[in-house]
Residue, then its C-alpha position, 0 to 999 in steps of 0.5 A: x499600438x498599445x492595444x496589440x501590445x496588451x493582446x500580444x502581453x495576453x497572448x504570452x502569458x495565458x501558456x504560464x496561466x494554464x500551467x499554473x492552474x492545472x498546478x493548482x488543481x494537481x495540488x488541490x487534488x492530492x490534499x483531497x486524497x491525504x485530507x480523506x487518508x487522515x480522516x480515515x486512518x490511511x483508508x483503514x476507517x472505511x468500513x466498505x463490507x457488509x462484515x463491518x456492520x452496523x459500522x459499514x455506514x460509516x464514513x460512506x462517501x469517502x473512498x469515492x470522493x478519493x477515487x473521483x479526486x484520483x480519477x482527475x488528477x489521472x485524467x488531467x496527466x494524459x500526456x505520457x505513462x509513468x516510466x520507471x525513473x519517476x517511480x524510483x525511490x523511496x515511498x511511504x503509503x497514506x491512503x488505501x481502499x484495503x487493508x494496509x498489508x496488502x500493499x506488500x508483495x508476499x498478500x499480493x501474491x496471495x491474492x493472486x494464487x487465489x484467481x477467481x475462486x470463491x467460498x459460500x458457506x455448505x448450507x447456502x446458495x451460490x448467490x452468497x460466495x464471496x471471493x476467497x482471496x477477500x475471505x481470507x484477508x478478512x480472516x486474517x485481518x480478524x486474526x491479528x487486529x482483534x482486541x488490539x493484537x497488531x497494529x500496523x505502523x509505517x508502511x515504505x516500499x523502496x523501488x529501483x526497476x533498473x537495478x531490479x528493486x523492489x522491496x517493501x515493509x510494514x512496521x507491526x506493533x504487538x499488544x499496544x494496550x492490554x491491561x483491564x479497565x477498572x481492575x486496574x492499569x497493569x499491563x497484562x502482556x508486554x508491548x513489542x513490534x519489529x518491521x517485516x521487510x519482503x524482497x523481491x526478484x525478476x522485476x519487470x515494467x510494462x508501459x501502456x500508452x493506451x492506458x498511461x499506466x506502468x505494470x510492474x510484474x515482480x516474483x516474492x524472493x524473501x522476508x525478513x523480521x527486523x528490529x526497528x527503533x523505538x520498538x521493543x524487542x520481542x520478549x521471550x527469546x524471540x528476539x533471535x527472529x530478528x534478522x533471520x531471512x525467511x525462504x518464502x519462494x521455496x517454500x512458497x513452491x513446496x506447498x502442495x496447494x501451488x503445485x509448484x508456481x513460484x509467488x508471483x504479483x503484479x501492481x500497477x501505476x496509474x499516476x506518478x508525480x515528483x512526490x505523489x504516487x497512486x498503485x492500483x491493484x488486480x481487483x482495482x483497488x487503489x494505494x496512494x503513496x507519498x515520496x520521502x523526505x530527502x535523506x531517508x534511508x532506502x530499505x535496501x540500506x536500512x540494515x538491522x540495528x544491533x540490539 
């Protein structure tokens, strides 16, 4: 009798085991992946192309212990695909494989217009071209970090797919440090920053049980450069920016270039708990994303603080 009572006792509770180490594992995954985002500057340490180097060795191995820790916890949630009601709210990137900006839509649309093109210089063989659409991030990435121009702050998306929300924003510091060592400590430009917002419209997700993954198909509609506290202001007059809406979809169809097609992009969730989100993009890249805080303002109600 007392032994079939401690089998039946083992029997009930080795469910409540199992749930509580798959929890554990979950949870030990995730602190992997935000151990590597801190390490490595939400990604931006990572260095993966050949254009980086000698820096290119640095922190090698850390995107693929990421993406192991990723691909387990995915493997470990096979039970059902993300649905749009757990991807609502209001999310904060910790961790990418690419550049930070490309999580919003307006570069994503940008990649996509790209296709499958690809550059190699005139004097050079085939066998050199690389992507266009990574030549032109990198470019731009050239363009706006170089000498400590632009950094880039904190990057939120709010989402809302029954009530057809997307939007997503990245705070830009401008000039952070420019003064010249030794000659002195005066500063040579001033110090200001805004948050761009870009909105979006025709949202769209696609479930696939095959794969346990959420599409979510958007259209870009607007961007906006707003204040944001505890930047300054942009000096200069520039200031009246702030606020303005800017008409990326027409003007987006207005460019010869596109002959017409409206900016278009899609991204894809491949994991999504209570507070951990994980989007994968068109070339397979990854952007780990943390749930925020209750009480934090949804970018549709941040408005623009008057100055």
């Amino acid at each position: 009798e007392s032994s079939a009572s401690v089998n039946a006792t083992s029997a009930s509770a080795s469910p409540s085991s199992a749930v509580l180490t798959a929890d554990d594992d979950a949870q030990r995954l995730k602190m992997a992946v935000l151990r590597i985002g801190a390490q490595t500057d939400r990604g931006q340490l990572l260095f993966r192309q050949d254009a980086y180097a000698p820096l290119d060795k640095y922190n090698e191995g850390a995107e693929a212990e990421a993406r192991l820790a990723i691909r387990q916890l995915r493997d470990a949630n096979q039970t059902r695909a993300p649905t749009p009601e757990d991807v609502e709210g209001t999310w904060e990137l910790v961790y990418c494989t690419k550049q930070l900006f490309r999580s919003s839509p307006f570069f994503m649309a940008i990649r996509e217009a790209f296709g499958d093109a690809t550059w190699h210089a005139p004097w050079d063989t085939e066998e050199s071209a690389v992507p266009s659409g990574e030549l032109f991030f990198r470019l731009h990435e050239l363009q706006v970090k170089s000498w400590g121009t632009s950094t880039v702050g904190k990057v939120i998306q709010t989402i809302d797919i029954n009530k057809g929300v997307f939007i997503s924003s990245f705070d830009t510091i401008l000039f952070a440090l420019t003064v010249i060592p030794i000659v002195g400590w005066f500063k040579l430009l001033p110090t200001f920053g805004a948050r761009v917002v870009t909105e979006t419209r025709d949202v769209v997700a696609t479930t696939d049980d095959s794969l346990n993954t959420l599409k979510i198909a958007m259209e870009v509609e607007k961007t906006t450069v707003n204040r944001e506290d505890g930047l300054p202001e942009p000096p200069f007059g520039l200031g009246a920016l702030m606020g303005v809406e800017w008409p990326v979809n027409s003007v987006w169809k207005l460019l010869p270039w596109n002959g017409g097609r409206a900016p278009t992009c899609s991204t894809t969730v491949v994991y999504c708990d209570e507070d951990f989100r994980v989007n994968e993009d068109v070339d397979g890249e990854l952007f780990v994303y943390m749930r925020c805080p209750d009480g934090t303002p949804a970018l549709s109600e941040a408005a623009d603080p008057v100055a």
